[in-house]
C-alpha positions as CSV (number, residue, x, y, z in Angstrom):
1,X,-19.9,4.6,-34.7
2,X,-22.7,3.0,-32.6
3,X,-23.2,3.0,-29.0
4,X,-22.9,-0.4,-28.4
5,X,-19.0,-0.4,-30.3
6,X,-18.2,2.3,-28.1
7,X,-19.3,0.9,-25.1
8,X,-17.3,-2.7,-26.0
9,X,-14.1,-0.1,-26.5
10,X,-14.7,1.4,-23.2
11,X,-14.7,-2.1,-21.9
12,X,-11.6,-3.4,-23.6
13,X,-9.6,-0.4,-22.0
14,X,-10.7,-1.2,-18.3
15,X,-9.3,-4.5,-19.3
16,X,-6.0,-2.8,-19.5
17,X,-3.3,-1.9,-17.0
18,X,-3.2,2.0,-16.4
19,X,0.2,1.4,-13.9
20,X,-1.6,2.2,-10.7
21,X,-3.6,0.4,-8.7
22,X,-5.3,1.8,-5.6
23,X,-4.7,-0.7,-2.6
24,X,-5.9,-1.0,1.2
25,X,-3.0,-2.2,3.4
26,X,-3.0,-2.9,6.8
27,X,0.4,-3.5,8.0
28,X,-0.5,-4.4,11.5
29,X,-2.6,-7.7,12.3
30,X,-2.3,-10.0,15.6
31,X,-3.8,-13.6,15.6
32,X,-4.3,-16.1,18.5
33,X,-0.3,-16.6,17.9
34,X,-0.2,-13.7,19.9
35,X,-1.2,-14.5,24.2
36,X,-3.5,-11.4,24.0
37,X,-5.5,-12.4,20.8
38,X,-9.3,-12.9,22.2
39,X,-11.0,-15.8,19.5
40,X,-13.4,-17.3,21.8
41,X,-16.0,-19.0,21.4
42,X,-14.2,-19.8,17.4
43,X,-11.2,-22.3,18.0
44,X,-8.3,-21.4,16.8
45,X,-8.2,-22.6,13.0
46,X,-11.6,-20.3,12.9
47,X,-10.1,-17.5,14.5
48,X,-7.2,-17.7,12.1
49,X,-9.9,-17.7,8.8
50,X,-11.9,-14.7,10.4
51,X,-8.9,-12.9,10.0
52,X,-9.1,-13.6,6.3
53,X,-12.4,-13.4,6.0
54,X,-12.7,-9.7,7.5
55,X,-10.0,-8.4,4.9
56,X,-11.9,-9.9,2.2
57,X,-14.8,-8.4,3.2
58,X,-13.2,-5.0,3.7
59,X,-11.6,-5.2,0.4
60,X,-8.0,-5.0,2.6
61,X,-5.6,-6.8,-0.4
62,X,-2.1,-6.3,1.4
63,X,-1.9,-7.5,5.4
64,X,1.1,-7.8,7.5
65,X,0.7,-10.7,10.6
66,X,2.6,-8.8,13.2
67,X,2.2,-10.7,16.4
68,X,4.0,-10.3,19.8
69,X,7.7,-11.5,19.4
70,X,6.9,-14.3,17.1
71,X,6.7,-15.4,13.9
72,X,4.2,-18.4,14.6
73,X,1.0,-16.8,13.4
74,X,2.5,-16.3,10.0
75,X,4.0,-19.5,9.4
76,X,0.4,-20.8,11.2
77,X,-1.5,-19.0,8.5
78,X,0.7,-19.7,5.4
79,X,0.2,-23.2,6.1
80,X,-3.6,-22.8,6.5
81,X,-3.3,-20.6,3.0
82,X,-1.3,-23.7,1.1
83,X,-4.7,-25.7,1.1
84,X,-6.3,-25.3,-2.6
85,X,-9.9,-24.0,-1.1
86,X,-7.7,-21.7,1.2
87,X,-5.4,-20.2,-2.1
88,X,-8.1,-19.8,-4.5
89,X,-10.8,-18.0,-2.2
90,X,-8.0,-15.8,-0.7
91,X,-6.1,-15.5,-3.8
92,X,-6.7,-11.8,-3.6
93,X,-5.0,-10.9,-0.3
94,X,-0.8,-10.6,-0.1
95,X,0.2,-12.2,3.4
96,X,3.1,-10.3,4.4
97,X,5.6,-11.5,6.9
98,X,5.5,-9.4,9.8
99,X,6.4,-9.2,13.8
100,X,5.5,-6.6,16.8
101,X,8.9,-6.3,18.7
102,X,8.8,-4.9,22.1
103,X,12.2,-3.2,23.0
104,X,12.6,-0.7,26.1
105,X,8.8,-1.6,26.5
106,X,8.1,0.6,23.3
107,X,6.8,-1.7,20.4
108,X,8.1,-1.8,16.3
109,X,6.9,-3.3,13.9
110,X,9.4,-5.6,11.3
111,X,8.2,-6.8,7.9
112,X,10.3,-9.2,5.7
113,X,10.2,-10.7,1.9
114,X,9.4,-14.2,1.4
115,X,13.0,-15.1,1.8
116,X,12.9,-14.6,5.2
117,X,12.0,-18.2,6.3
118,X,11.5,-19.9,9.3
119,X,15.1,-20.8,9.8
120,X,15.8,-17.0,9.8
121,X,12.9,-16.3,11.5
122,X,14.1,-18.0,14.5
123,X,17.9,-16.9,14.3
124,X,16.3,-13.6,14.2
125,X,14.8,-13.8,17.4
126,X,17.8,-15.6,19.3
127,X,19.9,-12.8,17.6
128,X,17.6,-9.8,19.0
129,X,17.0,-11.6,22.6
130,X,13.5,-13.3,22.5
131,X,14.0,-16.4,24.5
132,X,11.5,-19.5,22.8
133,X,9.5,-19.6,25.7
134,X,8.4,-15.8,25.5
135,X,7.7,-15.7,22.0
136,X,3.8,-14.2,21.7
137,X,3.8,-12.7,24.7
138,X,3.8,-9.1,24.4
139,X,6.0,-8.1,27.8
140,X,9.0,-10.1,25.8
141,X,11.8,-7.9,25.9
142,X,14.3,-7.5,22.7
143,X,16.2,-4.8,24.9
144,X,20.1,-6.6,23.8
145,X,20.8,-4.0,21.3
146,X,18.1,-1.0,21.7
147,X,15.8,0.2,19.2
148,X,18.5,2.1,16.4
149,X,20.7,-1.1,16.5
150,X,17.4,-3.3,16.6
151,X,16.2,-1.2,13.1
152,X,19.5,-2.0,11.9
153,X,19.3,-5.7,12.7
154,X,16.0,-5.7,10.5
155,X,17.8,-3.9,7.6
156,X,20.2,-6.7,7.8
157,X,17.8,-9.2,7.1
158,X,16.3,-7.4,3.9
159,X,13.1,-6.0,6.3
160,X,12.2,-2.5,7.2
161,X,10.5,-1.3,10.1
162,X,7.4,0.7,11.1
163,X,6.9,2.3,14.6
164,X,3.8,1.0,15.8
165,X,1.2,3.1,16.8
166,X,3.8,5.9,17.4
167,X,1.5,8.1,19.3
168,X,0.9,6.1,22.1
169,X,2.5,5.4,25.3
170,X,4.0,2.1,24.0
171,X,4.9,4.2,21.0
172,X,8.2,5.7,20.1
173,X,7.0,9.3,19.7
174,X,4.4,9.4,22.6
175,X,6.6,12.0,24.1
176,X,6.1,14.3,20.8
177,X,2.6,13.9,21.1
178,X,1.3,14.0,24.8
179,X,0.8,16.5,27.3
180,X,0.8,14.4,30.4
181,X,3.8,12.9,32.0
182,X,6.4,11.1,30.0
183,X,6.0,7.6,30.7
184,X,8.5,5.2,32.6
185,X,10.7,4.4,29.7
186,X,10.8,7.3,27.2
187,X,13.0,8.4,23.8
188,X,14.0,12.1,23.2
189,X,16.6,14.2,22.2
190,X,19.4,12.6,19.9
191,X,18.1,9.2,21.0
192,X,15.0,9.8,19.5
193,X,16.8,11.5,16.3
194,X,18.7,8.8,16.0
195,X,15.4,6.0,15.6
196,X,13.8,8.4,13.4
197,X,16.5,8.9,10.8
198,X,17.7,5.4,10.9
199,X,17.9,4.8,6.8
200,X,15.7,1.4,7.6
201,X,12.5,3.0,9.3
202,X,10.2,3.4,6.7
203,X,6.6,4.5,7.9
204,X,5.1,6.0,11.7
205,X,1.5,4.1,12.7
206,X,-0.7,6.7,13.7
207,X,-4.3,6.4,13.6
208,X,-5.3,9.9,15.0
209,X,-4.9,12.4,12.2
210,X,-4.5,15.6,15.0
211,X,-1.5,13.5,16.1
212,X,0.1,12.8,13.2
213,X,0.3,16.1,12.2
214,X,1.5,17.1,14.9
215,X,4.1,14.5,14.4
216,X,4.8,16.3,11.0
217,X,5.3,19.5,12.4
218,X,7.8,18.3,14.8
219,X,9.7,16.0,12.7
220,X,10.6,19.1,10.9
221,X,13.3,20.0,13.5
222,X,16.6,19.8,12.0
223,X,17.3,17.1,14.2
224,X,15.1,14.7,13.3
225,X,15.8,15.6,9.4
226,X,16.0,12.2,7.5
227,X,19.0,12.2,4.2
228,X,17.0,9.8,2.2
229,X,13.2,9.6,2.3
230,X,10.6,11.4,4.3
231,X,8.5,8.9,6.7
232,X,5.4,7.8,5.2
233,X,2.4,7.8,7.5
234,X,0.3,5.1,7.8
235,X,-3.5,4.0,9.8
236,X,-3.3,0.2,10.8
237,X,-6.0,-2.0,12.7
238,X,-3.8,-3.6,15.0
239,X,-6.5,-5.6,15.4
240,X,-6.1,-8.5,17.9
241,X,-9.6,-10.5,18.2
242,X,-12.1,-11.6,15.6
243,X,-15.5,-10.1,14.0
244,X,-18.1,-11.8,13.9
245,X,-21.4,-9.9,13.1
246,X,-20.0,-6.6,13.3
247,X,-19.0,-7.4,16.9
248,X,-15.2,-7.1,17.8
249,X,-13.9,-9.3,20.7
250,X,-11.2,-7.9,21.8
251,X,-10.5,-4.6,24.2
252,X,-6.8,-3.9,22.1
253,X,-6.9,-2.6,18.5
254,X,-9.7,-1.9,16.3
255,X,-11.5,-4.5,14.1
256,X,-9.7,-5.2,10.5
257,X,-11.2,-3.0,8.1
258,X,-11.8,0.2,11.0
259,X,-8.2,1.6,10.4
260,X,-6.0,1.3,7.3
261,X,-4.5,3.0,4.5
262,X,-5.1,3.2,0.8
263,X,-1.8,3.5,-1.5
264,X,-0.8,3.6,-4.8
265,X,1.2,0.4,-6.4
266,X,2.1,-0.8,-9.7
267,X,1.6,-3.9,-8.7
268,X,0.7,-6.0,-5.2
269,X,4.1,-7.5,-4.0
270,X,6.1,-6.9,-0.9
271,X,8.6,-4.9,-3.0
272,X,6.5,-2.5,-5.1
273,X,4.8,-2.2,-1.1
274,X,8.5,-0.9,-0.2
275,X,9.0,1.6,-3.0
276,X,5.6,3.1,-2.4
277,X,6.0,3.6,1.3
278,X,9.4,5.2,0.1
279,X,8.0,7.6,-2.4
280,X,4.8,7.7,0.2
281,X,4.2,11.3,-0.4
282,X,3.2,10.6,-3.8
283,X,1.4,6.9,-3.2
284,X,-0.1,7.4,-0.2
285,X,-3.6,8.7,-0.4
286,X,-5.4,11.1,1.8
287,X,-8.9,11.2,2.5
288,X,-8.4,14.9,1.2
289,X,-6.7,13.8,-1.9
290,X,-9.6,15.0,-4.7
291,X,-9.4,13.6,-8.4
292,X,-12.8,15.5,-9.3
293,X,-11.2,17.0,-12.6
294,X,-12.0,15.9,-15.7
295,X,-9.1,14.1,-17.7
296,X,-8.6,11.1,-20.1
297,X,-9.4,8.3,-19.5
298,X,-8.3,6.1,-22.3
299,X,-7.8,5.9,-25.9
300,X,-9.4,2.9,-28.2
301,X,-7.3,3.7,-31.8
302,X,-7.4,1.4,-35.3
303,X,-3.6,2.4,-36.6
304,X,-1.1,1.0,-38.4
305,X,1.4,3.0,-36.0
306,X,0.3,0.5,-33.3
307,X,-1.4,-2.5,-35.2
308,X,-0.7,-3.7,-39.1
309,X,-3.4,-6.1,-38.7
310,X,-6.3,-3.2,-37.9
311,X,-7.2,-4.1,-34.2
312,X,-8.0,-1.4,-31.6
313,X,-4.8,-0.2,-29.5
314,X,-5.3,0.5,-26.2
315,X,-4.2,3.0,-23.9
316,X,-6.1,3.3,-20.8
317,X,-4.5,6.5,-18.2
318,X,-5.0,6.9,-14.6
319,X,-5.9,10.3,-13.3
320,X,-2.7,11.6,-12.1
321,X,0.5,11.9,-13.9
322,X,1.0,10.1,-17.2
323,X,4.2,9.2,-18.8
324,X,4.0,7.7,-22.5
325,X,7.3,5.8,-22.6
326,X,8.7,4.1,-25.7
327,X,11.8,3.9,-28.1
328,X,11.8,6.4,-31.6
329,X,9.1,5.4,-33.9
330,X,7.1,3.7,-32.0
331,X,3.8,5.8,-31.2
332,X,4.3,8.1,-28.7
333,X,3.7,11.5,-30.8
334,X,1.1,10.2,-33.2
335,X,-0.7,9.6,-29.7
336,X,-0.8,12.8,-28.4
337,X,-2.0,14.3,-31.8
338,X,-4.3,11.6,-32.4
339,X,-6.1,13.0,-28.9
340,X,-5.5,16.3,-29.6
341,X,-6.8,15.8,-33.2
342,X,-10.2,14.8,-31.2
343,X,-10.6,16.7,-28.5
344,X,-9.0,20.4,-29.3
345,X,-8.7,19.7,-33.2
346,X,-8.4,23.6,-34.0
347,X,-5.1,24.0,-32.2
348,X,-3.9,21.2,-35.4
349,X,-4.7,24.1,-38.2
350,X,-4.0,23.2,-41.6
351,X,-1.0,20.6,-42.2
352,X,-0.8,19.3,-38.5
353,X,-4.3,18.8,-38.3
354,X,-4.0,16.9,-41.8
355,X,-0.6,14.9,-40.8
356,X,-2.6,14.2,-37.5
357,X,-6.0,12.6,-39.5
358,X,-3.7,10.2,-41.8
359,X,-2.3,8.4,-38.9
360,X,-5.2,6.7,-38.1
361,X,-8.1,5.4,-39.5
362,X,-10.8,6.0,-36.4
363,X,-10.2,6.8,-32.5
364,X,-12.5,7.5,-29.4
365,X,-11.1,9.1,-26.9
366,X,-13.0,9.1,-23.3
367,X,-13.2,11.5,-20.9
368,X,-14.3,10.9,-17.2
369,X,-15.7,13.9,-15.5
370,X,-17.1,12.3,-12.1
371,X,-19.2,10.1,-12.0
372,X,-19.8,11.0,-15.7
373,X,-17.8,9.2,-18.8
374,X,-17.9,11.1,-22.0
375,X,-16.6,9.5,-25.8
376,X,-15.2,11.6,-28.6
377,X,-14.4,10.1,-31.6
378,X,-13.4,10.7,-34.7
379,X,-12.8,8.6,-38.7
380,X,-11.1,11.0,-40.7
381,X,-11.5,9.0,-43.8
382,X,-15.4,9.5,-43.7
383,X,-14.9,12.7,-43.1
């Protein structure tokens, strides 16, 4: 087998889904919907495109627009998106539905499915308090039903909330996490325990990584113990100017593309976003996360098992766990022999290794070590 074949397999497996794709999310985005929002000297349309244009450039595929007590920026963007030059060029990036609540003068952040429209939207915010004329201003108060009935109201309406930035002193959990004196309005005790293990609250914003664990350690208290899943932990811009030349306007947040977080997904949708932060100790990935072993990296095979016609099958693994899934008979055996016929052939002595070699007519199996990407094949019938 020449180089050039095996370079054209290598190429046809990259083609093919491996289950997981790794994903930048930021989950916390203002625009000049909310009053804070700094987009001079760009008018607002601009403003609303540099938003875009920074995630593109940061490679950020999954953003939530999570302005002060209003939905406007979202349904303002959406609109802007619907234009054909607008879809195609930003084709890449999920717009999620999102809002920055404040309630008790602590804020949380909601995000919703599609189906949350903009009649919801605003029964939503006549539900929770936020009077028409206060919507994007960030001292609106949803204070009717306090923050545990507030989480549940979001539940109601198919969202889930995230406490924003959790560590500071318009966060839920400043109180965890600083030394100086509590601020004016604070949570603790079974007030606090009851926020945290509400079955709706999904993820804690924190962008320092000495506070969050500390937030681990003290989340382990029995009281704060959660029956469903743990709390994932994710970094967010909360970004709320543009960036234009590497120059952020605004004095609040970070510039998109500063803060984020990088997580595992089948597929980029508001729902498979959902599962992962769920299962977050699993999809969420740390900076200290290492895949610098060696494994397999795909498997280009000419079968009958898998094609009558005699095509390559195709069977292209991510680096973590595996799972080979498939009704009796089809495969899922003869493709763990076929590799192991290749790449540790004398632990298939004798019959095996013979009952192995007739199930396919030639393989390459390739092996990523690094940076470094390594093909082993074999044709049993030349050999």
């Amino acid at each position: 087998m020449n180089i050039k074949t095996i370079s054209n397999l290598y190429n046809d497996i990259q083609l093919a889904p491996n289950g997981i794709k790794r994903v930048k999310i930021d989950l916390h985005i203002h625009t000049p919907a909310s009053h804070d929002f700094v987009f001079k000297p760009l008018d607002k349309e601009s403003a609303y495109v540099n938003i875009l244009d920074n995630a593109l450039a940061n490679s950020i595929q999954i953003i939530a627009i999570t302005d002060h007590n209003t939905f406007a920026g979202y349904r303002y963007l959406k609109e802007l998106l619907s234009a054909p030059q607008n879809r195609e060029k930003y084709k890449g990036i999920l717009v999620l539905c999102g809002i920055e609540i404040t309630c008790f003068s602590k804020h949380l952040i909601a995000i919703f499915p599609d189906s949350f429209d903009a009649k919801k939207q605003d029964k939503f915010l006549d539900e929770i308090g936020i009077h028409e004329s206060l919507r994007g201003s960030e001292d609106a108060l949803a204070d009717n039903l306090g923050p545990a009935l507030l989480i549940d109201k979001i539940h109601a309406y198919d969202g889930y909330a995230i406490l924003a930035h959790a560590d500071s002193n318009k966060g839920f959990l400043q109180s965890l996490c600083s030394k100086s004196p509590a601020a004016a309005i604070d949570f603790s005790g079974k007030s606090l325990a009851k926020i945290v293990r509400n079955k709706a609250l999904v993820a804690i914003q924190c962008n320092s990584d000495s506070n969050e664990q500390t937030l681990r350690t003290k989340l382990k208290n029995k009281d704060f113990t959660r029956d469903l899943n743990p709390l994932a932990y994710i970094k967010c811009s909360d970004c709320h100017g543009i960036c234009v030349d590497g120059n952020y306007s605004s004095p609040s947040g970070h510039r998109i593309g500063l803060y984020y977080s990088e997580i595992k997904l089948s597929e980029i949708s508001y729902n498979a976003l959902k599962m992962a932060l769920l299962d977050s100790e699993m999809r969420i990935i740390h900076q200290n996360d290492s895949a610098e072993h060696m494994y397999i990296e795909g498997v280009a095979v000419q079968s009958p098992i898998f094609c009558a016609t005699g095509k390559y099958a195709y069977f292209h693994f991510c680096n973590e766990l595996n799972c080979v899934i498939g009704s009796r008979g089809t495969g899922k055996t003869t493709l763990l022999e076929i590799m192991q016929s290749i790449i540790m052939p004398n632990s298939l002595k004798g019959h095996n290794l013979t009952r192995a070699f007739s199930k396919y007519t030639v393989a390459v199996v390739f092996l990523r070590n690094g940076d470094m990407v390594y093909a082993l094949s074999a044709e049993p019938k030349k050999l």
